[in-house]
N, C-alpha and C positions, 0 to 999 in steps of 0.2 A: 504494500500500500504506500503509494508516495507522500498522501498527508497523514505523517504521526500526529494532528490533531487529536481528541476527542470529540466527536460527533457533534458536540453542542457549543463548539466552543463561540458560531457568531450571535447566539442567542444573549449574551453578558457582556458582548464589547460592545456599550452604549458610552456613547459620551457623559459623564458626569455633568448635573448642574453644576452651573456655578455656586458657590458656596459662598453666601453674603456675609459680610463683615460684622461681627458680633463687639460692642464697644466692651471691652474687662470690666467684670465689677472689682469693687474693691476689695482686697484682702482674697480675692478668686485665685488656687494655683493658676501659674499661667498654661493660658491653651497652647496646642500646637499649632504655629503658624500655618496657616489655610494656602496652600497655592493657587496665584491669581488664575481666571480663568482662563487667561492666555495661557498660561503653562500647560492648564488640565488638557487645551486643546493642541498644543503643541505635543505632549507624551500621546493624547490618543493617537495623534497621526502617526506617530511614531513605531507605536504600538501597532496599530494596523498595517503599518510595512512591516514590520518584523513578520507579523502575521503573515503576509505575501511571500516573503522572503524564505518564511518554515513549510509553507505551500507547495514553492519551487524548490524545496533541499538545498536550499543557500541554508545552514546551522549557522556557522560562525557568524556570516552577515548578521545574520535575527540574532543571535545571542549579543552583538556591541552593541546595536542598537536598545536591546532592554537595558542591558549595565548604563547606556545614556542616559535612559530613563531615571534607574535609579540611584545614577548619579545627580540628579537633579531632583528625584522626589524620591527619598529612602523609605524602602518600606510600604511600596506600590504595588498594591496586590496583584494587578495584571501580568505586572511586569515579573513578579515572582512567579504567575502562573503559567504565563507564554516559557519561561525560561523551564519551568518543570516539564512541559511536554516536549522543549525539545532533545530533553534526555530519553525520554520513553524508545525505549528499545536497543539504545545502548547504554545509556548509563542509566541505571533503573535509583542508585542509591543517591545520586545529583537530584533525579525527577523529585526523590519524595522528601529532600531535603525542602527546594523551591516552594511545593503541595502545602507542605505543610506550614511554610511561613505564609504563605495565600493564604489559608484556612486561618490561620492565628491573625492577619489583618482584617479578613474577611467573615467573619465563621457562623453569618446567615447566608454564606454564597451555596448552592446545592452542589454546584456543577466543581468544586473547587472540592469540596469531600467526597465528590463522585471520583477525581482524579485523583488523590492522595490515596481513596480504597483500592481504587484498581490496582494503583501502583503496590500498595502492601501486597496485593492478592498475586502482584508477578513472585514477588519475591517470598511467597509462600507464609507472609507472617498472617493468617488467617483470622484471628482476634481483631487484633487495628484495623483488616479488610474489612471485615461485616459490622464494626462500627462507625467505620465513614462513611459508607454506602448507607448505614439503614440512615444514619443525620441524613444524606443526600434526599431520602424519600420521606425523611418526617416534614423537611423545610418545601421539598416538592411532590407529592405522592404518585404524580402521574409522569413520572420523569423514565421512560423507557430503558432507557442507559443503564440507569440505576439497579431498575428491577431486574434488569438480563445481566448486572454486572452482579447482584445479589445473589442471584441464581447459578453465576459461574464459580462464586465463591463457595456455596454450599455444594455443590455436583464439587470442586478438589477438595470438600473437607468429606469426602465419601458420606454425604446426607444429599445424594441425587432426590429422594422422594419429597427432601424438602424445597429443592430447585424448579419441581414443575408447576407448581400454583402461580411460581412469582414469573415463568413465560406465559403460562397461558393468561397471567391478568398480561402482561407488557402484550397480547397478542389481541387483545380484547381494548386494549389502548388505540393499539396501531398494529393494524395484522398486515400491512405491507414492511412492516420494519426488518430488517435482514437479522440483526443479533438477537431476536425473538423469533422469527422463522429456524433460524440454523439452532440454536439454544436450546430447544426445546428439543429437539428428537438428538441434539447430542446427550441430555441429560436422561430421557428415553435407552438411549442407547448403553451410555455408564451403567446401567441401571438391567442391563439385558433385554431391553422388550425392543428387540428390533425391527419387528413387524411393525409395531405402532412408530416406529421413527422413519421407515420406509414410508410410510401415507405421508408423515409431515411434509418430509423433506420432496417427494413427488409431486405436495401440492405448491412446495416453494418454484418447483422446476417449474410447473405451468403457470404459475402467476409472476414468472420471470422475476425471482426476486433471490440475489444469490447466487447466480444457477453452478461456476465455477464450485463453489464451498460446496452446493447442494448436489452437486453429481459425486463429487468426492466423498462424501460422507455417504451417501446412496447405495456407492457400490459396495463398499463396506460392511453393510449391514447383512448381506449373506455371501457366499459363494456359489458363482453359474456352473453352473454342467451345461449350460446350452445358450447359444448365443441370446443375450437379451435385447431387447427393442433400444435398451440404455446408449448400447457401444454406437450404433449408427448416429442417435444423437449425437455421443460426446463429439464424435469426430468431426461433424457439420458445424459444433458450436467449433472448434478448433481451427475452422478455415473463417473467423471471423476476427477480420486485424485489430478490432477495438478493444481486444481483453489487452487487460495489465498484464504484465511479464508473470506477478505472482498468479492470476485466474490462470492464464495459459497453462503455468507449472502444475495444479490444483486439475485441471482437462486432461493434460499428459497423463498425471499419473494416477487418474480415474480410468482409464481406457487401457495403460498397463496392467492393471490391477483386473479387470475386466479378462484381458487376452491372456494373462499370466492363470488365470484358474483354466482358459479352455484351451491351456498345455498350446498356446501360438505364441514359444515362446522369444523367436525372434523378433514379430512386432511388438511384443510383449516392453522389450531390453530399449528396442528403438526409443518407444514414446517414454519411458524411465531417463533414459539419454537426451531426448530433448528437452522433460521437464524439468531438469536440475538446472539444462545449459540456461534454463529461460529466468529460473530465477538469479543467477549473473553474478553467485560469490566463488567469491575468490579467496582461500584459505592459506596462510604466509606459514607452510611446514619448516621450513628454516629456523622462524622465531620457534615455533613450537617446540623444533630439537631442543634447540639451546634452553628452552627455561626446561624441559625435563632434564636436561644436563645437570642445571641451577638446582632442583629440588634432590637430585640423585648424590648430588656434590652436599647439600646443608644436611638433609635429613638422614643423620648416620645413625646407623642401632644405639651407638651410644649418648648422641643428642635426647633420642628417642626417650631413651633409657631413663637420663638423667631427670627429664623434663616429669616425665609421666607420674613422679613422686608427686606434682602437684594438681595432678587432675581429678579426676572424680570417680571413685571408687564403683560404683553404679553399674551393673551388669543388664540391666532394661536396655540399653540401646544395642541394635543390629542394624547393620549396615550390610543391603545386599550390592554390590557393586560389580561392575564389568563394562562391557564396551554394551552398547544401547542393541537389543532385539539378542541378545546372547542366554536369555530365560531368566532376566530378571522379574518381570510380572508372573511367571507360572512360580516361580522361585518363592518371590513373598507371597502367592495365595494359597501356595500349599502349607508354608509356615504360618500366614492369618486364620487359616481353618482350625489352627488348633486355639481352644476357648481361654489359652492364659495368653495370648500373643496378639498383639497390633499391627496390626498391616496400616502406617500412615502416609503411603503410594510418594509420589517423589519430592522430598524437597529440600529447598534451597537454601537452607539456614545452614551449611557446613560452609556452602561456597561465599554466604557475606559473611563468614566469621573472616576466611580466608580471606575474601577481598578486604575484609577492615584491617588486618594485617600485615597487608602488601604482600601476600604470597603467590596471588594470580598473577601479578604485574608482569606481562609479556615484554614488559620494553627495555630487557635489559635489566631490569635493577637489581642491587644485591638483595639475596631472599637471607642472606646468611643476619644482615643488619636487621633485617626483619623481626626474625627470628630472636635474635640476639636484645630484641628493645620486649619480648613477650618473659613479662616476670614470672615469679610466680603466684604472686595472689593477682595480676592479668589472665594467667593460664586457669584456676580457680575459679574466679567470678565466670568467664567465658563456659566452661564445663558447667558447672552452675544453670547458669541462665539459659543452656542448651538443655541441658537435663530438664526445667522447667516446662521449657518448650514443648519440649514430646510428650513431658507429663498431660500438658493442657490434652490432646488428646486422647489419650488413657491412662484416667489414674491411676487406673488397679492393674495396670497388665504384668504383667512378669516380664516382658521383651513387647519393643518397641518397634518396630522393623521402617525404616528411612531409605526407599529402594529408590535412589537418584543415582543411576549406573557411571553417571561420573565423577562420584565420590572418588573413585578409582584413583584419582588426582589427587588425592587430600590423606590417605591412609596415613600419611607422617601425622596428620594434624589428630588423627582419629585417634593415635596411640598418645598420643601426648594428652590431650582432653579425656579420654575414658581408656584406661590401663586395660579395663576388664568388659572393654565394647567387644561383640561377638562381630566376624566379617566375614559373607559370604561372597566368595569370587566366583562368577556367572562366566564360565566358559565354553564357547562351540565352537565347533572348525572355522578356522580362520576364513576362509573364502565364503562359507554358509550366511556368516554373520556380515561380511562386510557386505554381501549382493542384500540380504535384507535389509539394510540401512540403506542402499543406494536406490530402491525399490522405494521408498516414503520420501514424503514430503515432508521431510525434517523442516525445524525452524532454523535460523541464523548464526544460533548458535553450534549448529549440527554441519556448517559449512565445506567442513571437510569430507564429505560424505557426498558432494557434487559430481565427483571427478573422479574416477576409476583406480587413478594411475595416487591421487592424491589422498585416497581414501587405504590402499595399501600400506604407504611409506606411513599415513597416519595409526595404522594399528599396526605396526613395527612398533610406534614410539608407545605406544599403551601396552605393548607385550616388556616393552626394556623396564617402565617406570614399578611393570607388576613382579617383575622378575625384582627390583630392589628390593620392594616391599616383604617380598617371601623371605629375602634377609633380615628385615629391620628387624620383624616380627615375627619368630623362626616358629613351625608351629602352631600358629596364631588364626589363621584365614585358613576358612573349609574352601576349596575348590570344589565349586556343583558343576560338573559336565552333564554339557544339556544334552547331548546325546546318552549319557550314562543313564541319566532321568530318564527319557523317552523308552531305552531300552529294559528298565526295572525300577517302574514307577514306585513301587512299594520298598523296595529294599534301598533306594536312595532317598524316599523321604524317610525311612526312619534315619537312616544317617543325619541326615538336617535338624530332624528333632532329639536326635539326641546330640548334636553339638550344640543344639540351645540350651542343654543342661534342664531339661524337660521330659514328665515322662509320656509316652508316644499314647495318642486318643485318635481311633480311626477315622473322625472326622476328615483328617489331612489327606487322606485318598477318594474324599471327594470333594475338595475344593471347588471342582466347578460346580457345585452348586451353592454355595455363599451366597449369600443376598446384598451385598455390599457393592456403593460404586465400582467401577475400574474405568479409571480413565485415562487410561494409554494405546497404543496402537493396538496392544494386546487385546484390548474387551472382548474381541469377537473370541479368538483361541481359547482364552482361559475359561471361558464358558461350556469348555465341549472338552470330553473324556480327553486325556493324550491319544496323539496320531502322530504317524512316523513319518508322512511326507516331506517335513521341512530338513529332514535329515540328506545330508548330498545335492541337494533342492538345485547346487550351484551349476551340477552338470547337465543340466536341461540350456542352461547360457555359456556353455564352456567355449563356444566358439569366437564368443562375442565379449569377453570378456579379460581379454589375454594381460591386457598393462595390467589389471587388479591382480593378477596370477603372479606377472614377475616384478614386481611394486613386493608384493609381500615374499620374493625369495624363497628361505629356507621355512618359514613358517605356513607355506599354501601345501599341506598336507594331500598331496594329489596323487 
C-alpha cells in the first residue's frame, strides 16, 4: 500500500479556529501563549504538504516539514501525529512514541487512540491495544477502523468469537468497507469455520470490494481437487494494469496456490515467481552475514553463562523457534492441547526487548557495547516484566509457549533472561521449508524469502547462528523434526511433553480439534489429522528451482 496513512486521517485535519485573546486575570497562573492565527494557518498548510508528501513516499521530506512545525509550535498534536504514521511499518516503536504524545495533547481525538492501538497491537502489547481502540469507540462509537481494528486485536489475542460481533456491527455500519468485508471471515477462518468465510469473502469478490485480499484469503479456505470457477477469474483480474504491485503479488499467489493443489506445478512456481518479483524487496544478505557474525562473536557460552545468574528463574516460558512454515504452528498446538500449557501464537515482545537494547541494529554497530551497558538489575527488571507479560495471558498455566519462529535470532537473549526457559527448535529439510516460504505472501519483514537464490544463502545464515546456539546452551533446545512428527505422530509428541517437564494427557494427539484461534498461515493444516504430503513437496519444482538448491550447498539434503 503506498499511503501508510490510517484511513481516516483527512477527517481531523481541519483548520483550527482562531483562538481569541483572553485578557489575564489577576493572581491567574499564567496561560500558555495562544498562536496567532497566522501561525495556526501557516503549520496547517504545512501540515497538509507533509501530508502530500507521506502520500507520495517522500518520508524525510514530510518528516522536516513536521519538526518545522514543531519547531515553531511545540507540542502540536498533528504534527506529533502525521510524524507517528510515518513510522508505521518501519519503525513501529518511533510511530507509538509520536501516538502517544498526540493522544497526551489530544486525548478527546478518537482517530489519535485508534493509531496508538493499532500500533501497540503490531507490536503484540495486546492490553494498551484494546485500551486505545475501545477510548477510540467510546469518544466515536461508529468509527469502522476502530471496531475492525478491535476485532483484529481480539482474533491475535486467540478470543476470535469475540472479534465477530465487532465486524459484523462495522459491517452493518458500512458493509462496502474493505477491513470489515476481509475481517470478518479472516476471524471466521482463525476460528475454523471456513465455509462460512468462503460466502463472506465471495460476497466481497462480487460486490468488488477487496477483491486482491478476497481471492487470496478465498483460496485458502479449502483445497481443489478440481479446477474451480476461482482460477479463470484470478487470472482475468491479473491482466488488469490498475492493481498495486502489493494486489498483483496477493493474485499471483492466489492462482499459485490454486494450480499448486491441482499438482500444475510449473504454472504453479511461475505465478509464486512473479508475485514476490511484484512486491519489489530487496533483502541486503551481506549486512545480514555480518550482524550474525556480530551476535556469534558477543554471545559466548560464557557471556551466557555469566549473565543468566540475573535472570528469572521461571520455567513457564517456551519458546518454539525455527525458520517460518518448518512446524512451528502444528508444534505449539500439539503442546496447547495439553490442559496445563498456553499456546500465546507469535509475539513480538522478545524482538522490542532486543531492539531496546540495540541488538537488532543491522548497521554495523557494536552488539558487544550493547551488551556490555545490560546490568544486572536491567537484565532482572526486563525478565520480570516479560514474565508479566505472558503471565497476563495465563495465569495459571505451567508453560507458556511464544511461537514467533524468529526468536531463533534472540536465543542468547533467551538464556540470559530465563536460565530455565524451555526451547523448541522446529526443523525440516532445508529445501521443503524454504519452497514453503517462497510459496506465501510473506510481509516485509519476511523479504528474504522473494528471491530463490537469496532465500538459500539466507537459511545458511539461520543454520550457522542455530548451530552456535547448540553450543551456548549444550543440551538445552529439543530439536522437533517435522518430518520425525509427520512420521510418529505419537511417539514425538510424547517426546515434547515430556521435555516440558509434564506428565503426557492424550488430548495432545488430537490437537486438531482445539477450539482456539490460529492465526497463521497454518489454520487450514493444523485443523486436519497429520498428512505426509508436505514431506519432499520440493521435488514436484525441482526443475524450477535450481539457484534455491545451490544457494543452500551442503545443507539441500537431495
Amino acid at each position: 500500500m503506498s499511503n501508510r496513512l490510517p484511513p481516516a486521517w483527512a477527517k481531523h485535519l481541519k483548520t483550527r479556529p482562531a483562538v481569541k485573546a483572553i485578557p489575564p486575570k489577576a493572581a491567574a497562573p499564567k496561560a500558555k501563549p495562544q498562536p496567532s492565527p497566522l501561525r495556526i494557518q501557516a503549520d496547517d498548510m504545512l501540515l497538509r504538504q507533509a501530508l502530500e508528501l507521506q502520500k507520495a513516499e517522500q518520508l524525510p521530506e514530510a518528516e522536516e516539514l513536521c519538526l518545522q512545525v514543531l519547531a515553531r509550535t511545540p507540542n502540536h498534536p498533528l504534527a506529533f501525529y502525521i510524524l507517528g504514521t510515518l513510522g508505521i511499518g518501519y519503525d513501529s516503536e518511533k510511530a507509538l512514541r509520536y501516538f502517544a504524545r498526540a493522544v497526551a495533547e489530544e486525548p478527546r481525538n478518537p482517530y489519535y487512540h485508534l493509531s496508538l492501538g493499532e500500533t501497540y497491537l503490531k507490536l503484540s502489547e495486546f492490553t494498551p491495544a484494546i485500551r486505545h481502540i475501545q477510548q477510540a469507540l467510546a469518544l466515536k462509537p461508529d468509527l469502522v477502523e476502530a471496531l475492525c481494528a478491535l476485532g483484529d486485536a481480539y482474533n491475535s489475542f486467540d478470543k476470535g468469537e469475540m472479534a465477530l460481533p465487532l465486524f459484523e456491527k462495522a459491517l452493518k455500519i458500512d458493509r462496502n468497507h474493505p477491513l470489515a468485508q476481509i475481517g470478518l471471515p479472516r476471524a471466521l477462518t482463525s476460528l475454523g469455520r471456513m465455509d462460512e468465510a468462503a460466502l463472506h469473502l465471495k460476497e466481497a469478490i462480487e460486490r468488488r470490494i477487496a477483491v486482491p485480499a478476497a481471492y487470496n484469503a478465498l483460496v485458502r479456505t479449502h483445497k481443489y481437487t478440481e479446477e474451480p470457477p476461482e482460477l479463470a477469474a484470478i487470472l482475468r483480474e491479473l491482466e488488469d494494469p490498475s492493481h498495486m504491485p502489493e494486489e498483483a503479488a496477493a493474485l499471483h499467489h492466489a492462482a499459485g496456490k490454486v494450480l499448486n493443489d491441482l499438482r500444475r506445478y510449473k504454472d504453479a512456481i511461475d505465478h509464486f515467481k512473479q508475485g514476490n518479483q511484484a512486491r519489489g524487496q530487496i533483502f541486503d544478505i551481506g549486512s545480514y552475514r555480518r550482524w550474525v557474525d556480530a551476535m556469534i562473536e558477543t554471545f559466548t557460552p560464557e557471556l551466557v553463562a555469566s549473565m543468566a545468574a540475573y535472570g528469572n528463574p521461571s520455567e513457564a516460558p517456551v519458546f518454539v523457534v525455527g525458520m517460518p512454515r518448518s512446524g512451528t504452528t502444528l508444534t505449539e498446538q500439539i503442546c496447547a492441547s495439553h490442559p496445563h500449557v498456553h499456546g500465546a501464537g507469535e509475539l513480538s515482545k522478545l524482538a522490542r526487548t532486543a531492539n531496546g537494547l540495540g541488538l537488532k541494529d543491522r548497521t554495523g554497530a557494536d552488539l558487544g557495547k550493547s551488551v556490555a551497558k545490560t546490568t544486572p538489575d536491567l537484565t532482572r527488571t526486563l525478565a520480570d516484566e516479560h514474565l508479566a507479560y505472558l503471565r497476563e495471558r495465563a495465569p495459571d498455566a505451567l508453560r507458556i509457549i511464544d511461537k514467533m519462529p524468529h526468536n531463533f535470532e534472540l536465543i542468547g537473549l533467551v538464556g540470559v533472561l530465563f536460565p530455565n526457559a524451555r526451547i523448541i527448535h522446529c526443523r525440516r529439510d532445508a529445501i521443503d521449508n524454504c519452497i514453503s516460504c517462497f510459496v506465501l505472501q510473506f510481509n516485509e519483514a519476511h523479504s528474504y524469502s522473494g528471491d530463490l537464490q537469496t532465500l538459500g544463502l539466507y537459511y545458511r545464515e539461520y543454520d550457522r547462528l542455530m548451530r552456535h546456539w547448540s553450543k551456548v546452551l549444550p543440551g538445552r533446545i529439543f530439536e522437533n523434526r517435522y518430518e520425525a512428527l509427520i512420521k510418529n505422530q505419537e511417539e514425538q509428541s510424547h517426546r515434547l511433553i515430556d521435555y516440558l517437564g509434564l506428565p503426557w494427557d492424550d488430548a495432545c494427539l488430537r490437537f486438531f480439534d482445539r477450539a482456539a484461534s490460529v492465526n497463521t498461515y497454518s489454520n487450514w493444516q493444523v485443523r486436519q489429522p497429520i498428512y505426509k504430503s508436505s514431506v519432499k513437496r520440493w521435488k514436484n519444482y525441482e526443475s524450477e528451482i535450481q539457484p534455491l538448491i545451490e544457494a543452500l550447498g551442503d545443507l539441500a539434503d537431495t
